[in-house]
C-alpha positions as CSV (number, residue, x, y, z in Angstrom):
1,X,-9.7,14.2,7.4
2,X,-12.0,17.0,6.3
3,X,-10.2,20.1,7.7
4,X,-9.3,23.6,5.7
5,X,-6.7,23.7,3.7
6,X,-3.8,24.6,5.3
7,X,-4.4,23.6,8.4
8,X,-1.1,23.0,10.7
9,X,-0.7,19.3,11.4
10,X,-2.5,17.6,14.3
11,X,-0.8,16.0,17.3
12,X,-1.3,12.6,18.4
13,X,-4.3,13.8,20.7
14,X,-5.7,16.4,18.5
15,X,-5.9,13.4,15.9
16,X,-7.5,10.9,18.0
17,X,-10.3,13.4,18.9
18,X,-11.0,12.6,15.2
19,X,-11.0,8.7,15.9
20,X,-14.4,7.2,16.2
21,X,-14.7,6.9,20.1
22,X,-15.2,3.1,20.0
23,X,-11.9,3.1,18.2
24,X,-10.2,5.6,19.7
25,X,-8.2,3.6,22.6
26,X,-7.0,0.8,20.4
27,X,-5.5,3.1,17.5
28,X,-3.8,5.4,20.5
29,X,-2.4,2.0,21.9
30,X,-1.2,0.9,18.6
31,X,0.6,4.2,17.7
32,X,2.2,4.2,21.3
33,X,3.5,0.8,20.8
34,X,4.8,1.8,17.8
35,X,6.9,4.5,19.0
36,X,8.3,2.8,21.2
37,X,8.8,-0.2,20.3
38,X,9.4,0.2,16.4
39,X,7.9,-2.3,13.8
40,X,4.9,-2.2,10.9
41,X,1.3,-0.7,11.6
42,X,-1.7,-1.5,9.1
43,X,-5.0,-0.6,11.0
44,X,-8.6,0.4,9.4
45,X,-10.4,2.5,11.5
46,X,-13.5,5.4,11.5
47,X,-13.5,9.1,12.1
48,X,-16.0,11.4,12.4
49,X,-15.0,14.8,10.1
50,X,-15.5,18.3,11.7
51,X,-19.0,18.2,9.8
52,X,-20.1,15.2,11.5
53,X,-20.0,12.5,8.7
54,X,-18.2,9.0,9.4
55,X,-15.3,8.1,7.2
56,X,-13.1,4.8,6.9
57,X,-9.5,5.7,7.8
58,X,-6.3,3.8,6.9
59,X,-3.5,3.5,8.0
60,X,-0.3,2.3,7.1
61,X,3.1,3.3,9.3
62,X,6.5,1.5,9.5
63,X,8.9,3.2,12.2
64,X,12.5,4.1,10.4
65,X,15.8,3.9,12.4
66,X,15.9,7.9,12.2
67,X,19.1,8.1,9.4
């Protein structure tokens, strides 16, 4: 993601201000379904670093039952 080294973990809106705009409401969506409604998520998407420069990002997720 490009950020310091030790860095406390991001939020689900502090890490979509890192999404690409143009990608930004579709990977919120996504994770929101997710959470709610459990399942698999595979998704490529772009970010744009705290430098500036664009990066492919992907993501793989699968919501556990919580045990």
């Amino acid at each position: 993601m490009g950020l310091p080294t030790g860095s406390p973990p991001l939020d689900m809106s502090q890490y979509l201000l890192l999404v690409c705009p143009e990608n930004r409401d579709l990977v919120g969506s996504t994770f929101r379904r997710l959470l709610t409604s459990g399942g698999k998520y595979n998704q490529e998407y772009e970010i744009v670093r705290p430098d500036g420069t664009i990066r492919a990002e992907r993501t793989e997720v699968e919501r556990g039952s919580g045990r």
